[in-house]
C-alpha positions, 0 to 999 in steps of 0.5 A: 618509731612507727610500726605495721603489720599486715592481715592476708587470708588464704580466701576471701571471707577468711575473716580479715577484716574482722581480725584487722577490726581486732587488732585495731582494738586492741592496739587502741587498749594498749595506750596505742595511736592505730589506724587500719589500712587496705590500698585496695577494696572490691565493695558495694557498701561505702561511706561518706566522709566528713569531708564527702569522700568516699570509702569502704565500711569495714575500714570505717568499722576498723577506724572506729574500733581504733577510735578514730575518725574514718578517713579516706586515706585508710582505703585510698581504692575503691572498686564498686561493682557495677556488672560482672566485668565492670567497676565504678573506680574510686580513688581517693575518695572521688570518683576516677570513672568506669573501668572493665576488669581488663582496663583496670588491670592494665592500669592499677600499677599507676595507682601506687603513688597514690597508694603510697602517699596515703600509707605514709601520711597515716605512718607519720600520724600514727604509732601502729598501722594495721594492713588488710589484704585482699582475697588471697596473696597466692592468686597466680594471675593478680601477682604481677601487678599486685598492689594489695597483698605481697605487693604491698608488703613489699612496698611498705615492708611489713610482716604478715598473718596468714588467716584461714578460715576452718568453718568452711573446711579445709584449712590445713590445705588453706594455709599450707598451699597458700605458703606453698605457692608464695615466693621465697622472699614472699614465705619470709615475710609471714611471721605466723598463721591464724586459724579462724572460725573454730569451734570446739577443743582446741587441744584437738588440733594440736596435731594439725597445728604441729604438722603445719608448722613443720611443713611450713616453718612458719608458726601458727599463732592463734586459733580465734573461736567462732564468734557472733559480733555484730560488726558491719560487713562489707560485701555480699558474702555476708553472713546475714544476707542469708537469713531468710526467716524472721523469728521476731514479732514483726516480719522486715523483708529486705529485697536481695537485689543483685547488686544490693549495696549499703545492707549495712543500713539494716543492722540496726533493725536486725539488733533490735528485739521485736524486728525479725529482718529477713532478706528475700530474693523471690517472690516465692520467700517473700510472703505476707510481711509487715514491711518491705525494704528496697535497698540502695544498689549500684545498678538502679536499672538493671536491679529494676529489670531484675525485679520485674523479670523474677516476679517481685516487682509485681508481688511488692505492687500487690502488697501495697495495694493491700497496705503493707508498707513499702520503704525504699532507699537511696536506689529503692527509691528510685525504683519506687518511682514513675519513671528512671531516664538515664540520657548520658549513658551512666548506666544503661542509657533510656528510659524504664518506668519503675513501680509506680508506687511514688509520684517521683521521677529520677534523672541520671547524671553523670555527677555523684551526690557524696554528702554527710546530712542530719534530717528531722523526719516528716513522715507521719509514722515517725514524725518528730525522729532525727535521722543523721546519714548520708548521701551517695547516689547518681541523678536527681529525683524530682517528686510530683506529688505526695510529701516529703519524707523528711526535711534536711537541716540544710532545709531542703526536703529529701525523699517522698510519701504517698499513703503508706509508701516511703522514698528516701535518699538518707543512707544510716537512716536507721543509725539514731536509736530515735529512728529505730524504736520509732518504727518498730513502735508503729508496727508492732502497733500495726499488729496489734502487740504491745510495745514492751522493749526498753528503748534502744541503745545509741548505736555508737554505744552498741557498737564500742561493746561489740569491739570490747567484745571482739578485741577480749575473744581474738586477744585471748586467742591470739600470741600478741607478744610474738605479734609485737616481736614481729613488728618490733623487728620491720619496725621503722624509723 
């Protein structure tokens, strides 16, 4: 007998994913076979499969909190941001094409067999099956053609938690106005409301608690204290990509690019004891630091010209004339090089010069590069490390000049090195605990400081500790026998 249940949110950043990574746990500690689910994700950091699919991270946190392999029919649609109106679609983890937000909204109801193959495959697989939904069920304009939230529900006949968040405030209004705005059939679906983010003394809601109860019918099942779980994020409404000071011994400055996509390379380097990591959006925050990160993004040229525009681009050139390092990955790599062509139109079309800084040339092509990949890194600072990631990106980049900065294990070489400027493709480069220590040795030796931290956790064991963690908060927060009794109930065969 299989069984689901469902996570919507009044908002986004309600703290959906992180419950459904919860709740996956959990299920997983109660002896269950659980895997999560979202038909549909808006987000710049994905994943590459085994199999060289592509999929968003947090149903990848969610699979491994479950204790499973990610698999790409855990997130069957995939949208990347790519302007303000456009996005790369995926399904299935292969790309479909580009689509403007009017286009795609005509056509996403031809998405729901695919949709639907993927959730009943996984049903038939699994004993419990945890849903997230996407923004909020009550959007008026997106509940035509819902295929994420209600919709959904509908179509796979699951109970829902409704999640609001109290940290930005507001929540009564929240979840009261969200079940206000809902169909009948729609209110009926909702087994119990969640209130996220709390701090402070419960018993200083119950008041709240018991009105929202009376005016909704619907009872309120937990309320998860504000908790600081390093779990990865999945967009750019992430918490720490507004951290703008380094309070640690070394200063990493990661540039905030408009479409910075895959940060979720940096939280190794954030957990590590002697690197302060920082994210920096001007010239202005970006100061004297002691290395500088240019992050994968979705739109390598127009993010070049941003650069350039905003004076970054100029203050990173005098940094590296100045010997501060300069890193770049996957599209900061690019950036880091002679020249950008895009002949087929897969972004902008033409050519940019980039920084300048690498003896690189990059092409587009309307083919993507998906690919797991291990590498033993050449670059002299971290020779001898082992870096084990992945590959997504469009185009090719030939180097003309320099080294390389690491050696595939299919014996190819990835990325470039020019004095103490680094390019590379390896997206989870910092992933290996041998990776990690290897540069912080090499600046805090910079610097003059002595290494004194012990070395790192592997960052698989790190992260089974941050999901025993999460999972012990939400279920001593949450009625998880009324959770089993609502799902018990659409229970099927």
């Amino acid at each position: 007998m299989s069984r689901c249940i469902m996570v919507q949110g009044t908002m986004s950043g309600a703290g959906k994913s992180l419950l459904v990574t919860a709740l996956c746990r959990i299920f997983r500690q109660d002896g269950l076979k659980v895997a999560p689910f979202k038909s549909q994700n808006m987000a710049l950091n994905s994943y590459i499969t085994r199999d060289g699919l592509e999929m968003g991270r947090a149903q990848v946190a969610q699979a491994e909190a479950a204790g499973r392999e990610p698999d790409v029919r855990m997130n069957p649609i995939l949208l990347k941001p790519s302007s303000d109106t456009g996005s790369q679609l995926i399904v299935n983890g292969r790309v479909r094409g580009q689509y403007a937000a009017r286009d795609y909204f005509a056509m996403k109801k031809t998405l729901v067999p695919d949709i639907e193959r993927a959730y009943r495959s996984l049903m038939e697989e699994n004993d419990v099956i945890v849903i997230e939904g996407a923004g909020s069920p009550a959007e008026i304009n997106l509940k035509a053609d819902d295929i994420v939230n209600m919709g959904l529900a509908k179509l796979v006949d699951a109970p829902v938690l409704l999640v609001g968040d109290i940290d930005r405030g507001g929540v009564f209004a929240q979840l009261y106005g969200t079940v206000s705005l809902l169909e009948e059939e729609e209110r009926a679906r909702i087994v119990g409301m969640v209130i996220n983010k709390f701090r402070g003394d419960v018993s200083l809601l119950e008041p709240g608690l018991q009105m929202l109860r009376e005016k909704t019918g619907v009872p309120v099942l937990g309320v998860v204290p504000y908790g600081q779980w390093d779990i990865d994020d999945e967009d750019s409404l992430a918490p720490r990509l507004n951290q703008t000071r380094a309070e640690r011994p070394v200063d990493i400055a990661v540039i905030r690019l408009p479409r910075i996509s895959n940060f979720t390379d940096f939280a190794p380097l954030e957990s590590h004891p002697a690197l302060g990591v920082r994210y920096v959006a001007s010239s202005q925050q970006l100061g004297s630091p002691d290395l500088v990160i240019l992050p994968g993004t979705k739109s390598t040229m127009q993010d070049l010209l941003w650069l350039r525009s905003c004076g970054l681009e100029a203050a990173i050139q005098k940094l590296a004339a100045n010997g501060i390092p300069v890193l770049g990955i996957c599209g900061g790599y690019q950036m880091l090089g002679v020249s950008i062509s895009d002949p087929d139109g897969v972004e902008e079309k033409g050519t940019l010069s980039g920084l300048g800084l690498l003896p690189c040339h990059t092409v587009f092509a309307p083919h993507k590069t998906r690919t797991r990949m291990q590498a033993d890194v050449l670059a002299a600072p971290f020779a001898g490390a082992r870096a084990d990631g992945y590959e997504i990106h469009m185009g090719c980049t030939s180097r003309t000049g320099g080294a390389p900065f690491s050696r595939l294990h299919t014996g190819a070489e990835d990325g470039a090195v020019q004095g103490l400027v680094f390019g590379t493709y390896l997206h989870g480069l910092f992933d290996t605990a041998d990776m990690t220590d290897h540069l912080a040795k090499w600046l805090l030796q910079r610097k003059g400081l002595p290494v004194t931290w012990a070395p790192s956790m592997d960052r698989t064991a790190y992260k089974e500790e941050q999901y025993d963690q999460l999972a012990a908060s939400v279920r001593a927060a949450l009625d998880m026998p009324a959770i089993y009794r609502a799902m018990e109930e659409y229970s099927h065969e």
